[in-house]
ChimeraX commands (.cxc) that place a marker at each C-alpha (Angstrom):
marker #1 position 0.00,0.00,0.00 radius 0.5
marker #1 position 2.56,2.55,1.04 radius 0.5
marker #1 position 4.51,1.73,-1.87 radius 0.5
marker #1 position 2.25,2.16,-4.51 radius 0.5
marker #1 position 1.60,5.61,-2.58 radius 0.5
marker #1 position 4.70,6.64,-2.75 radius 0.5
marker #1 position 4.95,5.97,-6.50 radius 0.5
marker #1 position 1.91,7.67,-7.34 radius 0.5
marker #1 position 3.30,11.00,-5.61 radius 0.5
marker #1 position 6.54,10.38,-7.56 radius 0.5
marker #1 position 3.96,10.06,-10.79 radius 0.5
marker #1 position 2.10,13.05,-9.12 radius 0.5
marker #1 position 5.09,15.46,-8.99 radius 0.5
marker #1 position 5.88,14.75,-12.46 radius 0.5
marker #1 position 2.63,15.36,-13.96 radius 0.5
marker #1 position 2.24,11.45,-15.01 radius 0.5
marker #1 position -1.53,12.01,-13.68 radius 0.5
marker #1 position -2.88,8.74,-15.40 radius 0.5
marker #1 position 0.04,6.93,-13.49 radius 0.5
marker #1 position -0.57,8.63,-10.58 radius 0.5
marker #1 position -4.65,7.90,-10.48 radius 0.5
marker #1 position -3.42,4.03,-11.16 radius 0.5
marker #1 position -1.46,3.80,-8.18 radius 0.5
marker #1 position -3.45,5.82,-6.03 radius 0.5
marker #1 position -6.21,3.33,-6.66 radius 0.5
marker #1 position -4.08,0.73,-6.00 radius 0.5
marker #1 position -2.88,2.16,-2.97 radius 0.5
marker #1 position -6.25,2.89,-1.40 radius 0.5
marker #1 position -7.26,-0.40,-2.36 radius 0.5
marker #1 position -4.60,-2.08,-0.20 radius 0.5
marker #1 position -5.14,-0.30,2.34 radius 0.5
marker #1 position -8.56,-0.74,2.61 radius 0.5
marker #1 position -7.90,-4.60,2.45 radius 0.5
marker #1 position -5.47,-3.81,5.72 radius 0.5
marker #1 position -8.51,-1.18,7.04 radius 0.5
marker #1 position -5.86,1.41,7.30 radius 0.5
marker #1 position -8.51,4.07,7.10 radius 0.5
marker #1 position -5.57,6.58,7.69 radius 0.5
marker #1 position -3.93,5.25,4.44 radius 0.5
marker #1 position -6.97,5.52,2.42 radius 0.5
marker #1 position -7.68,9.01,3.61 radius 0.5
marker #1 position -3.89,10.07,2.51 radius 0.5
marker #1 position -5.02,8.61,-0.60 radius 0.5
marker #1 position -8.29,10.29,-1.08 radius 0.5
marker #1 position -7.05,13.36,-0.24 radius 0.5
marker #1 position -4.12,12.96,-2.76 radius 0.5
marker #1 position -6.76,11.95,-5.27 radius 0.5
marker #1 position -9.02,14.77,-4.34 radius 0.5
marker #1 position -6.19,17.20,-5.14 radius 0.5
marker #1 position -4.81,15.63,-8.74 radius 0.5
marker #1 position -8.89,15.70,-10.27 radius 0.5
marker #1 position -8.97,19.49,-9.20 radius 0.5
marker #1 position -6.04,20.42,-10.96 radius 0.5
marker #1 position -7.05,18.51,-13.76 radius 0.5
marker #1 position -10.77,20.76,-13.41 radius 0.5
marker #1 position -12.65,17.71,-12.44 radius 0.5
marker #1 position -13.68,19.46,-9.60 radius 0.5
marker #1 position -16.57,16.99,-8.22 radius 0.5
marker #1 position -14.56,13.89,-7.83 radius 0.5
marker #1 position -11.48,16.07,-6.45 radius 0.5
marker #1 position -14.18,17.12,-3.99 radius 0.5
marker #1 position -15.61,13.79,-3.19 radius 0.5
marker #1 position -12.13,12.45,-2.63 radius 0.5
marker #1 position -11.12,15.31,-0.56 radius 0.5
marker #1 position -14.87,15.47,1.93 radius 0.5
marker #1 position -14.02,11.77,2.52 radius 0.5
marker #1 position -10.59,12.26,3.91 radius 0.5
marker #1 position -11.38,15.40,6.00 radius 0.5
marker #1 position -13.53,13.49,8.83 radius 0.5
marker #1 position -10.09,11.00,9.41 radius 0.5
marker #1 position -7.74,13.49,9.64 radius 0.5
marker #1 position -9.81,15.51,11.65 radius 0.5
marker #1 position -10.67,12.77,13.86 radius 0.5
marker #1 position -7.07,12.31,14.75 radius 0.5
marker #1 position -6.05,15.79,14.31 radius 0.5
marker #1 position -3.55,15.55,11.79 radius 0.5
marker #1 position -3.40,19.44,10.68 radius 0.5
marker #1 position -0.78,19.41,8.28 radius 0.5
marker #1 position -3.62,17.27,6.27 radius 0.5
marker #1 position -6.08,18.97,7.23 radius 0.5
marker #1 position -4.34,22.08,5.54 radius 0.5
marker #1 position -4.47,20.53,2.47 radius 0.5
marker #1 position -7.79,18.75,2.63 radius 0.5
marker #1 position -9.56,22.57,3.19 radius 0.5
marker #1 position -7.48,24.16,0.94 radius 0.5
marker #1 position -8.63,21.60,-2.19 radius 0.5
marker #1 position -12.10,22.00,-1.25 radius 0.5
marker #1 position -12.18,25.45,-0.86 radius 0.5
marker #1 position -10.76,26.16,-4.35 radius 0.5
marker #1 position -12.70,23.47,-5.67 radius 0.5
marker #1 position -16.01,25.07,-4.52 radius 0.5
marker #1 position -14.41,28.19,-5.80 radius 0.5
marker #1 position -14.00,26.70,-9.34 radius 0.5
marker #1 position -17.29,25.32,-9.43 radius 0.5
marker #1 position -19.10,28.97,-8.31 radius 0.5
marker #1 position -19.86,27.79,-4.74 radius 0.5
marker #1 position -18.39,31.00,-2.87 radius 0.5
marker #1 position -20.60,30.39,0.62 radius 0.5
marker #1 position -18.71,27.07,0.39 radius 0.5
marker #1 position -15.06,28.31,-0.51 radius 0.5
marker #1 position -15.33,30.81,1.90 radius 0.5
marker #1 position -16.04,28.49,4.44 radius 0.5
marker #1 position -13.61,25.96,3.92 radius 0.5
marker #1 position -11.18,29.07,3.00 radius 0.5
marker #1 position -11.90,29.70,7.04 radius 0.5
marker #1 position -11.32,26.21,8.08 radius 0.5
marker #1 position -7.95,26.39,5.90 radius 0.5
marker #1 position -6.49,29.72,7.84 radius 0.5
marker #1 position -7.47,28.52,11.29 radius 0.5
marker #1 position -5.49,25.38,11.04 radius 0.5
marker #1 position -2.49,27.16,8.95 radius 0.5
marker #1 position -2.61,29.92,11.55 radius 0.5
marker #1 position -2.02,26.81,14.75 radius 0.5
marker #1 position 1.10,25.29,12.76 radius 0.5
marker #1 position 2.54,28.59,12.16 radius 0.5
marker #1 position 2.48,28.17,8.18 radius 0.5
marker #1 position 3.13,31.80,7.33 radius 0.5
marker #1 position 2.71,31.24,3.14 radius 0.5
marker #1 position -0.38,29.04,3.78 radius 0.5
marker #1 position -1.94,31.95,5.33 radius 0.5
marker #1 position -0.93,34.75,3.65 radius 0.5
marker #1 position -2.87,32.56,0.37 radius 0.5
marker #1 position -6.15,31.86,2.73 radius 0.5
marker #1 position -6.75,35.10,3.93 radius 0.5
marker #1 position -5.44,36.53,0.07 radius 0.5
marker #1 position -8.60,34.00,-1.13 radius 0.5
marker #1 position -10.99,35.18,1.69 radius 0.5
marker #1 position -10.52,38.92,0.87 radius 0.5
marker #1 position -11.09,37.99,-2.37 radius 0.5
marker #1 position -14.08,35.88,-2.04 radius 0.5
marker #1 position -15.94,38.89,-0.01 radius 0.5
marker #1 position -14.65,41.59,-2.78 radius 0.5
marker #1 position -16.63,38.56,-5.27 radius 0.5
marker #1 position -19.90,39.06,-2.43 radius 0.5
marker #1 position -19.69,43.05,-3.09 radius 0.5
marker #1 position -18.67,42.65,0.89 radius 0.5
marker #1 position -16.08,45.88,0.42 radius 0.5
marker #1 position -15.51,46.20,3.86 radius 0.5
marker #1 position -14.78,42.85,5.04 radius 0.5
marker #1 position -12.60,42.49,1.83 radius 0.5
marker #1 position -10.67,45.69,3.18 radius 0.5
marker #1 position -10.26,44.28,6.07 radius 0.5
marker #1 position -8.73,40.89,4.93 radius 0.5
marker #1 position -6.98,42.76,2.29 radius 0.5
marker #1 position -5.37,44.62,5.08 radius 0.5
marker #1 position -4.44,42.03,6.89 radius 0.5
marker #1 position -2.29,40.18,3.97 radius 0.5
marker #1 position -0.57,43.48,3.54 radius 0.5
marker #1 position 0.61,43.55,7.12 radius 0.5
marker #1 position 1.94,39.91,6.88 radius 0.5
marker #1 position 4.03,40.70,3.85 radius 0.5
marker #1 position 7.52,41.86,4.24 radius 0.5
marker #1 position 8.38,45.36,1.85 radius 0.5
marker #1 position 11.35,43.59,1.30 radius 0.5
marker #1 position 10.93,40.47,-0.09 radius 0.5
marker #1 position 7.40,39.83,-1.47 radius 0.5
marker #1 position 6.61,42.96,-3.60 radius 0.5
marker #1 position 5.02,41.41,-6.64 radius 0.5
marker #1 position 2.26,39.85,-4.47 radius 0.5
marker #1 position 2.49,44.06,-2.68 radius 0.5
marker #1 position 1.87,44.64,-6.17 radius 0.5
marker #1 position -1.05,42.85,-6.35 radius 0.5
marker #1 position -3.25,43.54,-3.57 radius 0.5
marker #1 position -2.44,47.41,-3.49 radius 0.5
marker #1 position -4.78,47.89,-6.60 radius 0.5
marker #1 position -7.41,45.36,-5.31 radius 0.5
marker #1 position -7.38,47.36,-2.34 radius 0.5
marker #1 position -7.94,50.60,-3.74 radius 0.5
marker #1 position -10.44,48.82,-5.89 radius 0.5
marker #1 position -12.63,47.96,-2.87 radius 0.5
marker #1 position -11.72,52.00,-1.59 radius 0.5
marker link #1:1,2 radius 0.2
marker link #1:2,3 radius 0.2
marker link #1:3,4 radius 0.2
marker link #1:4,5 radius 0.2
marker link #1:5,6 radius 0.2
marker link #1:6,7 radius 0.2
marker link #1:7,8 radius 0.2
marker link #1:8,9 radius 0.2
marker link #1:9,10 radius 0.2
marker link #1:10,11 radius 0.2
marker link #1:11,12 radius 0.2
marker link #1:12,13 radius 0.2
marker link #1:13,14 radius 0.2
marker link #1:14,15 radius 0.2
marker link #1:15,16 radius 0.2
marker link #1:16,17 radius 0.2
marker link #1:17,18 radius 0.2
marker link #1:18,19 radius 0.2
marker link #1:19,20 radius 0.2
marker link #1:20,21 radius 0.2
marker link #1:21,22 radius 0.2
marker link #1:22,23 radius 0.2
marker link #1:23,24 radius 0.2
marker link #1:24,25 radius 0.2
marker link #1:25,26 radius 0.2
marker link #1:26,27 radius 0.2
marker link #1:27,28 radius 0.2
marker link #1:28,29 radius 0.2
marker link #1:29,30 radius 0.2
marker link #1:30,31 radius 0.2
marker link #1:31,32 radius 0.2
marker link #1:32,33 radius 0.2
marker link #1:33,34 radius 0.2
marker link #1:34,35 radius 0.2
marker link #1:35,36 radius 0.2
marker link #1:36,37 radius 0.2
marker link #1:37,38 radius 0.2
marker link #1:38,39 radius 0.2
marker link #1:39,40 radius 0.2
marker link #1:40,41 radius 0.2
marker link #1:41,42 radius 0.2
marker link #1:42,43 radius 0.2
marker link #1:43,44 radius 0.2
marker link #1:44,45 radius 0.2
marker link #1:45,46 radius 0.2
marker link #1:46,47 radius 0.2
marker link #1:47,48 radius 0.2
marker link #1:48,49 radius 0.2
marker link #1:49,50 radius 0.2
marker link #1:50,51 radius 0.2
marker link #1:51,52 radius 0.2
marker link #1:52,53 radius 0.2
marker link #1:53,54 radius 0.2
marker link #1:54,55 radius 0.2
marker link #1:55,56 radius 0.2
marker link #1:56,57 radius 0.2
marker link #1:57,58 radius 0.2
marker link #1:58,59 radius 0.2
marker link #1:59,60 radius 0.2
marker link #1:60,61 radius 0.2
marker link #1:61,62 radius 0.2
marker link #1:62,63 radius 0.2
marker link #1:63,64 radius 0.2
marker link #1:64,65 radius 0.2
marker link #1:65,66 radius 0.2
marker link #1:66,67 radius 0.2
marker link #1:67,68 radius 0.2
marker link #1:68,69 radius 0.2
marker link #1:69,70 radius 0.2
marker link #1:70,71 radius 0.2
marker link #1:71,72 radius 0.2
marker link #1:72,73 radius 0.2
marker link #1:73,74 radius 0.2
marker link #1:74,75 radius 0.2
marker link #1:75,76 radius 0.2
marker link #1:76,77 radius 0.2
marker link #1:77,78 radius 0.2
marker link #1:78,79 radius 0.2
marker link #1:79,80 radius 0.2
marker link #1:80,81 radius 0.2
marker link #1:81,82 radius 0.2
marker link #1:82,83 radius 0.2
marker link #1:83,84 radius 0.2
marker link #1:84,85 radius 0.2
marker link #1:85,86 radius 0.2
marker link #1:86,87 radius 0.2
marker link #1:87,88 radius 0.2
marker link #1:88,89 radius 0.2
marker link #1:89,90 radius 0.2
marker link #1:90,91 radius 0.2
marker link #1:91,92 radius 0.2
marker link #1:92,93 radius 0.2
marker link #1:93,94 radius 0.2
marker link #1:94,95 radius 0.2
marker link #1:95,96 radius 0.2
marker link #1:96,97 radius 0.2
marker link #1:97,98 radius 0.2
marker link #1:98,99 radius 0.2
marker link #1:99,100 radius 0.2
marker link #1:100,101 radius 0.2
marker link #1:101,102 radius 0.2
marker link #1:102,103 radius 0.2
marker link #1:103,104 radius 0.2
marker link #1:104,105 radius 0.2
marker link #1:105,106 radius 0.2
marker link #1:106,107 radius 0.2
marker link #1:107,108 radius 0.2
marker link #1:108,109 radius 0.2
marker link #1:109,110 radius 0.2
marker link #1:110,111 radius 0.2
marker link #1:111,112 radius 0.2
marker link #1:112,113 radius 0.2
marker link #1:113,114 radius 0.2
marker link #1:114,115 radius 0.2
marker link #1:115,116 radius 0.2
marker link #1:116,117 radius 0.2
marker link #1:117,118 radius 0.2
marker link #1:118,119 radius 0.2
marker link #1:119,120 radius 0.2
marker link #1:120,121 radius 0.2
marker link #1:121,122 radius 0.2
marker link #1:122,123 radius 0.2
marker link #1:123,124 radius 0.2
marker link #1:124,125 radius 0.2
marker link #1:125,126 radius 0.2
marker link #1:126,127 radius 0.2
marker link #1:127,128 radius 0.2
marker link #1:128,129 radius 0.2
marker link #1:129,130 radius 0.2
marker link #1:130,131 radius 0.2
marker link #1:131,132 radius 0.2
marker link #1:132,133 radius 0.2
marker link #1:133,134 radius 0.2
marker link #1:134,135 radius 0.2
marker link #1:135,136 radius 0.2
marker link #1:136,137 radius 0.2
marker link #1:137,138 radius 0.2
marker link #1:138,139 radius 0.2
marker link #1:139,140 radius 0.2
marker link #1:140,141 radius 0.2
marker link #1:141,142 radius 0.2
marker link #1:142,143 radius 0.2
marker link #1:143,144 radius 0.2
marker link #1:144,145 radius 0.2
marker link #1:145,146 radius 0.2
marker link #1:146,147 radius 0.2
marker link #1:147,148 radius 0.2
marker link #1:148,149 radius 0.2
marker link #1:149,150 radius 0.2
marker link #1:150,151 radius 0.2
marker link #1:151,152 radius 0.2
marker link #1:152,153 radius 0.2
marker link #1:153,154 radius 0.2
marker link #1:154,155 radius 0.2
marker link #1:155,156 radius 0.2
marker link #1:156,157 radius 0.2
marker link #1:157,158 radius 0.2
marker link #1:158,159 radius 0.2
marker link #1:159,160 radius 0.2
marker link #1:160,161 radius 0.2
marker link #1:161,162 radius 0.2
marker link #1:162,163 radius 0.2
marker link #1:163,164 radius 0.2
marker link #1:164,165 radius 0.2
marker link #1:165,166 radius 0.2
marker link #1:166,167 radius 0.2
marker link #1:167,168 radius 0.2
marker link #1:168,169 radius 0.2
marker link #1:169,170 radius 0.2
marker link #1:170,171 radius 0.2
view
């Protein structure tokens, strides 16, 4: 099981995605055999994330639903990350911005308690940008605001570049 998962990440990374979906399945399917239900989670979530990219955005988010409850179950927040950040642009892809927003949420509070600085720079990024979608202009001020104070001038001035004119968009 684990080593058909670790060749379908391999596959993943290189953008072999029909490779990738083979082992995957045959990954989950050993480890469902074993009832590993962490393994198959790993797997669905891994699943979940290859369909959205390729825009099948439905099966990427009925892989990724089915591994949230597991990893949130045992906690596992580094997962977790991942699992709410797939669904969140997959409800954004499929026009489902109550959804995305919600999940965009779930995504920041969990980057926010392992300290991943990029992951939530991107959520709350997405969130401002989901309420400036909603005609919210305040609330996408706000989270506007708040990406620009996690920046630093010095390094990160194309994505400066960026929100600056959303901002003043929303002004």
């Amino acid at each position: 099981a684990e080593s058909s998962y670790y060749r379908a990440l391999i596959y993943s990374k290189r953008n072999d995605y029909f490779n990738a979906i083979d082992n995957y399945n045959k990954s989950r399917k050993y480890f469902t055999q074993i009832k590993d239900t962490l393994g198959v989670a790993k797997v669905s979530n891994s699943i979940g994330l290859i369909e959205i990219k390729r825009g099948k955005y439905s099966l990427g988010l009925k892989n990724s639903l089915a591994a949230i409850t597991i990893f949130e179950e045992r906690n596992l927040r580094d997962e977790l990350s991942t699992a709410y950040n797939n669904l969140a642009e997959a409800y954004f892809k499929t026009g489902q911005l109550d959804k995305s927003l919600d999940f965009n949420y779930k995504a920041l509070e969990v980057r926010t308690q392992i300290n991943d600085v990029e992951g939530i720079i991107q959520s709350t990024k997405n969130i401002a940008e989901l309420f400036s979608m909603r005609k919210e202009h305040r609330k996408a001020i706000e989270y506007f605001e708040k990406v620009l104070k996690l920046l630093n001038p010095e390094t990160v001035k194309d994505l400066r570049g960026e929100i600056l004119p959303k901002l003043g968009n929303e002004y």
